[in-house]
LUMKOL-849130 format. One record per residue: x, y, z of N, C-alpha, C, O, CB in turn. Coordinates in steps of 0.2 Angstrom, whole numbers, padded with zeros to 4 digits, always signed. Last residue first. Glycine has a CB too. Layout:
N
XYZXYZXYZXYZXYZ ...
***
This chain:
203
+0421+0476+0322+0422+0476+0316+0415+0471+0313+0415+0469+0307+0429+0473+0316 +0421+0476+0335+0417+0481+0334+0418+0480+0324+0416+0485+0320+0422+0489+0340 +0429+0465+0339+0421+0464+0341+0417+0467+0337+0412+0464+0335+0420+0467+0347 +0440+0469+0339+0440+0462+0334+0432+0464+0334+0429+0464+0328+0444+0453+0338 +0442+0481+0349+0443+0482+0340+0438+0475+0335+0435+0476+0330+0455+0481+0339 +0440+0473+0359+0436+0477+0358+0436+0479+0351+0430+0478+0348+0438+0482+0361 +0455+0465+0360+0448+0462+0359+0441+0467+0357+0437+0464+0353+0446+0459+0365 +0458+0476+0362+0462+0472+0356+0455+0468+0354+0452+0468+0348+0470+0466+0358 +0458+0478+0375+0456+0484+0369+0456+0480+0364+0451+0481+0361+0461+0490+0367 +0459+0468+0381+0453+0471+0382+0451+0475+0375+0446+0475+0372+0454+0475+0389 +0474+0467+0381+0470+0462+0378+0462+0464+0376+0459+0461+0371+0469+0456+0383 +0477+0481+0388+0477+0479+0381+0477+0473+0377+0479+0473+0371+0481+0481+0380 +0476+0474+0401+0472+0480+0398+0473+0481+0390+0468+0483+0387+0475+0486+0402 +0482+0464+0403+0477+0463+0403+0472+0469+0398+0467+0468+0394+0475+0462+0411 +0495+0472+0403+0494+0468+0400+0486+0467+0397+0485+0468+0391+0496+0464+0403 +0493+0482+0414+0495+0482+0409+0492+0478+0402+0488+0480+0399+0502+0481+0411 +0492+0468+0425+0486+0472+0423+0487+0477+0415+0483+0476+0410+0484+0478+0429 +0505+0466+0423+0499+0461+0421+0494+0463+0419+0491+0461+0414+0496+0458+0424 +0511+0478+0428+0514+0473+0422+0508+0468+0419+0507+0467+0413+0521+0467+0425 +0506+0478+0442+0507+0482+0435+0507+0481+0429+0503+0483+0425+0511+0483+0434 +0512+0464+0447+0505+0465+0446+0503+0471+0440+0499+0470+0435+0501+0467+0453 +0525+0467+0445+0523+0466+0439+0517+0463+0442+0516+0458+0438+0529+0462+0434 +0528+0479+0454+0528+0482+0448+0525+0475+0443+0523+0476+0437+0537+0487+0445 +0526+0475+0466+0520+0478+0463+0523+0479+0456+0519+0481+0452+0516+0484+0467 +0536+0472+0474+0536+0468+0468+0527+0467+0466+0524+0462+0465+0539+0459+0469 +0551+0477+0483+0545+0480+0477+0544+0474+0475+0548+0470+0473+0548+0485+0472 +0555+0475+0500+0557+0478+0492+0551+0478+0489+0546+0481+0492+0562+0475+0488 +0556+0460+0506+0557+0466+0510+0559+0469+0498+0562+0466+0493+0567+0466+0520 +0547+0445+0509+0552+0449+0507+0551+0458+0508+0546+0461+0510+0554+0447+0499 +0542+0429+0511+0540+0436+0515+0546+0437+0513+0550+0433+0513+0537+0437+0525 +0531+0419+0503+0540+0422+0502+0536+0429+0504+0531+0432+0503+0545+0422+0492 +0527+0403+0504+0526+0409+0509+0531+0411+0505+0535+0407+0504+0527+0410+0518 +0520+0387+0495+0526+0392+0499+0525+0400+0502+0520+0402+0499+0533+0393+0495 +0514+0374+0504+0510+0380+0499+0517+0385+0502+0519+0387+0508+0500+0383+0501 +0509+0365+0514+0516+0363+0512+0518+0368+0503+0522+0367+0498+0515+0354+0511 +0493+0366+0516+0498+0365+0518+0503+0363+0513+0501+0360+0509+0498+0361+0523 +0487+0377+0505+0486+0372+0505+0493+0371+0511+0497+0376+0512+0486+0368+0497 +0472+0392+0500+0479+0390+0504+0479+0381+0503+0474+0378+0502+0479+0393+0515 +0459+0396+0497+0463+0393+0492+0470+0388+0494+0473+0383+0491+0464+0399+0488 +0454+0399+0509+0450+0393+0505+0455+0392+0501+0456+0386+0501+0443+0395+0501 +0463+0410+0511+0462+0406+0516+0458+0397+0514+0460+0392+0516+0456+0411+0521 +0459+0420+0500+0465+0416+0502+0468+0410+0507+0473+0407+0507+0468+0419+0503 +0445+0421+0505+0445+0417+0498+0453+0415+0497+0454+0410+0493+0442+0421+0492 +0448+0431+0518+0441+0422+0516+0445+0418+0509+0448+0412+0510+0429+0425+0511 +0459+0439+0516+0458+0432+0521+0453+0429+0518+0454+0423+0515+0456+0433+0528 +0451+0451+0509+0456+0445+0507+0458+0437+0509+0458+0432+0506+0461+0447+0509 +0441+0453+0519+0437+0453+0512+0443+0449+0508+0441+0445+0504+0435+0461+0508 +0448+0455+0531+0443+0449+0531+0440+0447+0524+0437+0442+0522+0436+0451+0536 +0465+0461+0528+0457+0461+0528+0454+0455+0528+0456+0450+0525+0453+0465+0522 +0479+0453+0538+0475+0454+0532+0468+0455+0532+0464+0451+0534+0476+0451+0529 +0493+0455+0545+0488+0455+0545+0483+0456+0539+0484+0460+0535+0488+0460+0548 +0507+0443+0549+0504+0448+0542+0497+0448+0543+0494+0442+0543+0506+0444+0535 +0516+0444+0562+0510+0440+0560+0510+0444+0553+0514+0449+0552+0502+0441+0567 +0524+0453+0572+0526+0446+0568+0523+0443+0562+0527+0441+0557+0525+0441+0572 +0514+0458+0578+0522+0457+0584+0526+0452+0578+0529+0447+0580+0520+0450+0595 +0510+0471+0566+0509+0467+0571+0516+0465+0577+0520+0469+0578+0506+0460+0567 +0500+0490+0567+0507+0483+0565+0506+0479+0570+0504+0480+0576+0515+0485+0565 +0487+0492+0560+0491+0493+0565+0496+0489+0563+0497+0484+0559+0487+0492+0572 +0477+0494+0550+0479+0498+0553+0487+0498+0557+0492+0502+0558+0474+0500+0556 +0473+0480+0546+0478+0482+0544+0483+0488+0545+0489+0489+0544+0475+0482+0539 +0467+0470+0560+0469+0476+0558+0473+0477+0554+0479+0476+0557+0469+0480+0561 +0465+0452+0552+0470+0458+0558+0468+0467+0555+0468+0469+0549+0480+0455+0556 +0468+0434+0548+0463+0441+0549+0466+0445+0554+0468+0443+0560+0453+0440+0551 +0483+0431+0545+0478+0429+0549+0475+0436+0548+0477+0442+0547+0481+0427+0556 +0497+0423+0544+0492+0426+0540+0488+0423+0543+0487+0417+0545+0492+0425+0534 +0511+0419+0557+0504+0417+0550+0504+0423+0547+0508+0427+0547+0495+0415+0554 +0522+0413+0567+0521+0419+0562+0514+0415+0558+0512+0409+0557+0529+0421+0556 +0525+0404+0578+0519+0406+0575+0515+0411+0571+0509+0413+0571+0518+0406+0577 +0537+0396+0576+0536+0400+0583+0529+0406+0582+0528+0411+0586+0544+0405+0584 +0537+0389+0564+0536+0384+0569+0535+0388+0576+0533+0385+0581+0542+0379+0567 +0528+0399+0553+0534+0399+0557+0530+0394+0562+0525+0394+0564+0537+0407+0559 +0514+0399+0546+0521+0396+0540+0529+0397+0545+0535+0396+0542+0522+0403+0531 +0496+0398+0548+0502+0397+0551+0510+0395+0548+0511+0389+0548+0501+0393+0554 +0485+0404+0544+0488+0400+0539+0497+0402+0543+0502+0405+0541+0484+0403+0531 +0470+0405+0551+0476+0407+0553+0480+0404+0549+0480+0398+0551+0476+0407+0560 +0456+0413+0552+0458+0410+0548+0465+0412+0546+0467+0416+0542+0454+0411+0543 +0457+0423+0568+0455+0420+0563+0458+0419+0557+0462+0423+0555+0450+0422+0563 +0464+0426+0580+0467+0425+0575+0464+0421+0569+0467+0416+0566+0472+0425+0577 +0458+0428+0591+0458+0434+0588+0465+0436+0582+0468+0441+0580+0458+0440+0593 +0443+0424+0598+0448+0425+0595+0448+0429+0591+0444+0432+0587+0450+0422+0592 +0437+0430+0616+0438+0430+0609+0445+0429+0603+0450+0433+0603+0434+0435+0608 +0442+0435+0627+0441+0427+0625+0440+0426+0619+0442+0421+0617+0436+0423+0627 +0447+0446+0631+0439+0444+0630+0437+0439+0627+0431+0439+0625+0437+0447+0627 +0462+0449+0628+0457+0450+0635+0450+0445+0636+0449+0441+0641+0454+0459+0634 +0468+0436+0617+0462+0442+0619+0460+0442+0622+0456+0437+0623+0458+0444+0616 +0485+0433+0619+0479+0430+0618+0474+0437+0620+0475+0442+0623+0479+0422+0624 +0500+0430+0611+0495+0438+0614+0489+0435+0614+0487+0434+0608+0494+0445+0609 +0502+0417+0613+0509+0421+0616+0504+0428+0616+0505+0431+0621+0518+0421+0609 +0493+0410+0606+0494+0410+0614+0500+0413+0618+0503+0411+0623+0493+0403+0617 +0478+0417+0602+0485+0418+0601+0488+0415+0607+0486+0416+0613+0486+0426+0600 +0466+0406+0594+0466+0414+0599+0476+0412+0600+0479+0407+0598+0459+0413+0609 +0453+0403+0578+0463+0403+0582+0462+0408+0589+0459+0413+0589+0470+0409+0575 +0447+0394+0566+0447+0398+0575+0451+0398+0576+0454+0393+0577+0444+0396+0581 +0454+0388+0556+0450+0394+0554+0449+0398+0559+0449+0404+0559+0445+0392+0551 +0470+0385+0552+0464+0384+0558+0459+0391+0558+0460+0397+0559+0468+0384+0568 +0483+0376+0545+0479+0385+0544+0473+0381+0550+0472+0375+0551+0474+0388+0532 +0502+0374+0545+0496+0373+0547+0490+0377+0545+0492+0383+0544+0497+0372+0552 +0512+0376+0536+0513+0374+0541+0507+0370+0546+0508+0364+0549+0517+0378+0543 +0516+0384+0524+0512+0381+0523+0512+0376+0530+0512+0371+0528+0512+0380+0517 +0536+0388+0519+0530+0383+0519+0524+0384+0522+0527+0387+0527+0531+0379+0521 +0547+0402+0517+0543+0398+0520+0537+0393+0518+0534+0396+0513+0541+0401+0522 +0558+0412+0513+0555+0408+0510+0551+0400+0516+0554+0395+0518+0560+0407+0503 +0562+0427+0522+0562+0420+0519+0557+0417+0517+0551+0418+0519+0565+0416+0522 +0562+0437+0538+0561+0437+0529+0564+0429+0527+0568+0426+0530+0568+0446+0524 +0551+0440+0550+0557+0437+0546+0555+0436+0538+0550+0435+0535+0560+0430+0550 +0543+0455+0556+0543+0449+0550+0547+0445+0547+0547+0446+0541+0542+0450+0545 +0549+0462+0569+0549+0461+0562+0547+0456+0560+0550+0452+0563+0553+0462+0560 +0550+0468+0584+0543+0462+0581+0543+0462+0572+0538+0462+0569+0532+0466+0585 +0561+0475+0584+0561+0469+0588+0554+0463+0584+0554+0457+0582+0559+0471+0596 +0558+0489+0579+0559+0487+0588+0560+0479+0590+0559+0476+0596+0552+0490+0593 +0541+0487+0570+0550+0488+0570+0552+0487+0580+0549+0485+0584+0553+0499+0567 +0529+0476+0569+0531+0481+0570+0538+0482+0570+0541+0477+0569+0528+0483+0575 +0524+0465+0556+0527+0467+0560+0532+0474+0562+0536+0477+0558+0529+0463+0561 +0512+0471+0542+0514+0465+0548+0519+0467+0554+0516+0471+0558+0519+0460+0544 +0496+0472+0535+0501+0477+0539+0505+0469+0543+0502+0464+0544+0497+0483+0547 +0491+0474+0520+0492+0471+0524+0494+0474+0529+0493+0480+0528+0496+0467+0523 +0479+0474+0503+0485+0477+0507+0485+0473+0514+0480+0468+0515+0483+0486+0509 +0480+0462+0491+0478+0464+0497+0484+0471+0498+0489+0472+0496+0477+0458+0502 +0476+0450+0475+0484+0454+0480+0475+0461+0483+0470+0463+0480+0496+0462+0470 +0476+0438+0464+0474+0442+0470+0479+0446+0475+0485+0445+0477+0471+0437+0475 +0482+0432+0454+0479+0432+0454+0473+0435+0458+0467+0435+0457+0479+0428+0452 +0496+0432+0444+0494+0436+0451+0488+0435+0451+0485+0439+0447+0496+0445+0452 +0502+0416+0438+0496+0422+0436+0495+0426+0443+0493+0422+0447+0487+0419+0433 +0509+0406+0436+0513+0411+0435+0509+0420+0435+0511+0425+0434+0516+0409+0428 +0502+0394+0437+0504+0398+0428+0508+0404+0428+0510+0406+0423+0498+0400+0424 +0499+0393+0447+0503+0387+0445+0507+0392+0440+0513+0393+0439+0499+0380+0442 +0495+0410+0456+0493+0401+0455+0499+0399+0450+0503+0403+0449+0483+0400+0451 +0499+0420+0470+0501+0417+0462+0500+0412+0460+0503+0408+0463+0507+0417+0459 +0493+0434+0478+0492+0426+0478+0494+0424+0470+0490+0426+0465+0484+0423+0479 +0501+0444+0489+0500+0443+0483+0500+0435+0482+0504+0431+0484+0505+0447+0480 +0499+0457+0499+0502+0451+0498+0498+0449+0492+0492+0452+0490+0503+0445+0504 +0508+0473+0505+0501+0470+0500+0504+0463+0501+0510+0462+0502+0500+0472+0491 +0518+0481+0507+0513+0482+0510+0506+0478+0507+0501+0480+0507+0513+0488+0510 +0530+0485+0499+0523+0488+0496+0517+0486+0502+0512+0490+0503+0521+0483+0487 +0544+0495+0504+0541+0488+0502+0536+0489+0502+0534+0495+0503+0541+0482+0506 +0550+0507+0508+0552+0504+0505+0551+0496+0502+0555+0492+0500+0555+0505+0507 +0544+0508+0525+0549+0508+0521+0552+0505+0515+0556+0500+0515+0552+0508+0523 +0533+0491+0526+0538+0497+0529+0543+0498+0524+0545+0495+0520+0542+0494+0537 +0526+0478+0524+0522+0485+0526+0529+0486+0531+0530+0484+0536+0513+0484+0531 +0535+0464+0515+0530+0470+0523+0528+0474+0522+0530+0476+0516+0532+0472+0530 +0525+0457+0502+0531+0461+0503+0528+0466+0508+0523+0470+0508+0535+0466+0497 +0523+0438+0502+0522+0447+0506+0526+0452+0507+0531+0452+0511+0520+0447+0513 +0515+0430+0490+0521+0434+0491+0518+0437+0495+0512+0439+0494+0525+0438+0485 +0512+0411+0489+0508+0418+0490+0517+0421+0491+0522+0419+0493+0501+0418+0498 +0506+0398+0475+0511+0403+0481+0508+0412+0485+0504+0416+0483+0519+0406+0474 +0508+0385+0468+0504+0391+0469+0508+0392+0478+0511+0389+0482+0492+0389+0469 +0519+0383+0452+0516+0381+0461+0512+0387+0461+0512+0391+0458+0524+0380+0468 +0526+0383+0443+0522+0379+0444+0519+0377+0449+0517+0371+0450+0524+0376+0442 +0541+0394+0450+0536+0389+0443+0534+0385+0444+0537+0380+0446+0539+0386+0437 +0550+0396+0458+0542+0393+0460+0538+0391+0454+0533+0387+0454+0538+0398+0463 +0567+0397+0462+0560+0398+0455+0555+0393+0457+0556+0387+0458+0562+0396+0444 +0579+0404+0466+0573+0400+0469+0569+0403+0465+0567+0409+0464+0570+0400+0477 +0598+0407+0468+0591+0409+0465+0586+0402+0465+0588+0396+0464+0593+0412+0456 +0609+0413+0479+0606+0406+0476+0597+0410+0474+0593+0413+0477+0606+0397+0484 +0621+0420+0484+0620+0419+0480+0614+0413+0477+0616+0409+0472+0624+0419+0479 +0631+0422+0496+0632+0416+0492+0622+0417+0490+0618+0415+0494+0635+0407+0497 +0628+0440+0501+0633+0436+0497+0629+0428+0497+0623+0428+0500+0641+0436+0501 +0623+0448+0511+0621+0449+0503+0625+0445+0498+0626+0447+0492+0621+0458+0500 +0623+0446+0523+0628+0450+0521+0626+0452+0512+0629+0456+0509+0635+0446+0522 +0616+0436+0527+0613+0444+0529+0620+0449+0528+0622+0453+0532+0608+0444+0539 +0614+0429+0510+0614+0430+0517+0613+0436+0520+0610+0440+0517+0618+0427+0519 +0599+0430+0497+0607+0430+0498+0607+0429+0505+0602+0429+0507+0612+0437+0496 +0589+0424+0483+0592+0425+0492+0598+0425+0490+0601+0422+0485+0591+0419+0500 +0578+0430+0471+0588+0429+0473+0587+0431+0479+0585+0436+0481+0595+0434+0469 +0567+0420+0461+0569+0425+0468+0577+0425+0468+0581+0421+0465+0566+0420+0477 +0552+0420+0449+0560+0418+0453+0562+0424+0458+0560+0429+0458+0567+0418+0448 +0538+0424+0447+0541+0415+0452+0547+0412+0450+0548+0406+0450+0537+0407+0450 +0539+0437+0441+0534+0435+0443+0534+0430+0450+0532+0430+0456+0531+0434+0438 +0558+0441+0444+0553+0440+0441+0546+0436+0444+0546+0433+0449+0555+0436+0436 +0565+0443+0457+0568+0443+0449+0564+0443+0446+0565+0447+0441+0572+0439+0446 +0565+0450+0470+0562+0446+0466+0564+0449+0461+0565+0455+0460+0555+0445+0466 +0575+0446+0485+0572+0453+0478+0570+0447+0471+0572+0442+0469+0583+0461+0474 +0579+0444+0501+0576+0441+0494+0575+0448+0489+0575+0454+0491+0567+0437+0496 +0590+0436+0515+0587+0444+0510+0584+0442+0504+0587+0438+0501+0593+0449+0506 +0591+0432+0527+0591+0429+0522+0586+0435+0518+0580+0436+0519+0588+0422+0522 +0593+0434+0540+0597+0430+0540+0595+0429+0531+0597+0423+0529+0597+0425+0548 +0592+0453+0542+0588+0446+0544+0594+0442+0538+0598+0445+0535+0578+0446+0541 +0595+0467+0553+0597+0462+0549+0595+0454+0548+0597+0449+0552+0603+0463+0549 +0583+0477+0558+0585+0473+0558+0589+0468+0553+0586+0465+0548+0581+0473+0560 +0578+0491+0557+0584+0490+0555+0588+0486+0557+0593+0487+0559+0587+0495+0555 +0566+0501+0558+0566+0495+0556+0573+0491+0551+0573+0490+0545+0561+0495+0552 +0558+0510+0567+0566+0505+0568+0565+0498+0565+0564+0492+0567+0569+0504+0578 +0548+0514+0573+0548+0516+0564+0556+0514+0563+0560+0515+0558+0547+0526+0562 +0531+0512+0577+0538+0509+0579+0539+0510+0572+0536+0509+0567+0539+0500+0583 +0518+0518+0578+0523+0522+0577+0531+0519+0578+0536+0522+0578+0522+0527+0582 +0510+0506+0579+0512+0510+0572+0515+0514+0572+0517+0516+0567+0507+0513+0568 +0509+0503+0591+0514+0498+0587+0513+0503+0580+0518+0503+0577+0511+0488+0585 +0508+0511+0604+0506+0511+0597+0508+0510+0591+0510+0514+0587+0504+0516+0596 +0516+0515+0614+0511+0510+0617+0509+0508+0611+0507+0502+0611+0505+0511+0622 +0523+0528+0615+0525+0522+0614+0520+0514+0612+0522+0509+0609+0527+0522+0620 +0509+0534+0615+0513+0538+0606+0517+0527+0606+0516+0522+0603+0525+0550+0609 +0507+0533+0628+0501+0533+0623+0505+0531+0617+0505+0526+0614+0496+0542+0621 +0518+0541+0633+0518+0533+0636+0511+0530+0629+0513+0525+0626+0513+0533+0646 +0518+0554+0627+0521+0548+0628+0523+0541+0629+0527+0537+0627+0522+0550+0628 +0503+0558+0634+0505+0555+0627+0511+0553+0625+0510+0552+0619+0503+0557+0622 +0510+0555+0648+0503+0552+0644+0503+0552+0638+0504+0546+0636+0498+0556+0645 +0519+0566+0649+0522+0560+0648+0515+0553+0649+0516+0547+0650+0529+0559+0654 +0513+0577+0644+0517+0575+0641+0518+0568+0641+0519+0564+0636+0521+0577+0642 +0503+0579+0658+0501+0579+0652+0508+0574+0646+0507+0568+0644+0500+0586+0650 +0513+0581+0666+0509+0576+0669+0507+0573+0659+0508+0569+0656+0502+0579+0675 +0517+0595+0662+0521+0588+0661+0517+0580+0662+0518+0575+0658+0527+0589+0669 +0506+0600+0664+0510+0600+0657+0515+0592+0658+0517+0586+0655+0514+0609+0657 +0506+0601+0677+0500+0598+0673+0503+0596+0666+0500+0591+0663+0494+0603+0673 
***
């Protein structure tokens, strides 16, 4: 019975994209952000070198959800301003990683159903779907809980008003590392405009 038992919640334990913890794919284009809208790709050896500045564009950042990356995406309008960031979940390890690179804006469909995982129940169940891989990575409303086969999951309270704002041909930078520190950095900021202002007021 014990045994019977075991290999139940092992089959359970497998079956539960959040425990996939192999995330040691080498992807064909590494990013680390230099600043708020510059980037450095390198290959998937970390060599030739070429730096990509978005200045003046509206953009969104996802750094995945795993080890060592923040798990949030982030919307930067023209001026260089974070002007929305979420938590997310995206692809599981074992194969369903997130490719990393700089992407476009490919298509968005606000009713979506999947057709490589479509839902038992006909229902969709990739709403407001802002598609940026020609094999159908998006952004798409999704349990953040869980990991995806690929996709970047995002609350419904994020999704709406990133979804309104999206444009085809709008760039994607799915990267792997850190780049909460300069929403930090902003708010920071923001926060001692506040005061400063406060002081001018109270005079």
């Amino acid at each position: 019975m014990k045994k019977i038992l075991l290999i139940i919640i092992l089959f359970i334990t497998l079956l539960d994209a959040e425990n996939f913890t192999d995330f040691n794919k080498t992807h064909l284009v590494n990013i680390e952000a230099l600043s708020v809208t510059k980037f450095e790709l390198t290959d998937k050896n970390f060599e030739n070198q070429k730096i990509v500045d978005l200045s003046g564009k509206d953009f969104f950042i996802v750094s995945v959800r795993e080890p060592g990356s923040d798990g949030r995406i982030y919307a930067v309008d023209r001026d260089g301003i974070i002007w929305w960031s979420g938590q997310i979940s995206s692809g599981a390890g074992g194969g369903h990683e997130t490719d990393n690179n700089i992407f476009y804006i490919l298509s968005k469909k606000r009713f979506h159903m999947s057709s490589k995982y479509p839902s038992a129940d006909g229902v969709n169940n990739m709403d407001f779907t802002i598609k940026f891989t020609p094999d159908g990575q998006a952004l798409h409303l999704g349990n953040i809980k869980a990991m995806s086969y690929g996709c970047i999951h995002v609350e419904e309270d994020d999704i709406r008003p990133l979804y309104k704002w999206s444009k085809v041909g709008m760039p994607v930078v799915i990267m792997r590392g850190n780049y909460v520190q300069f929403l930090n950095q902003e708010i920071d900021e923001f926060e001692k405009e506040i005061e400063e202002y406060d002081k001018k007021t109270k005079k």
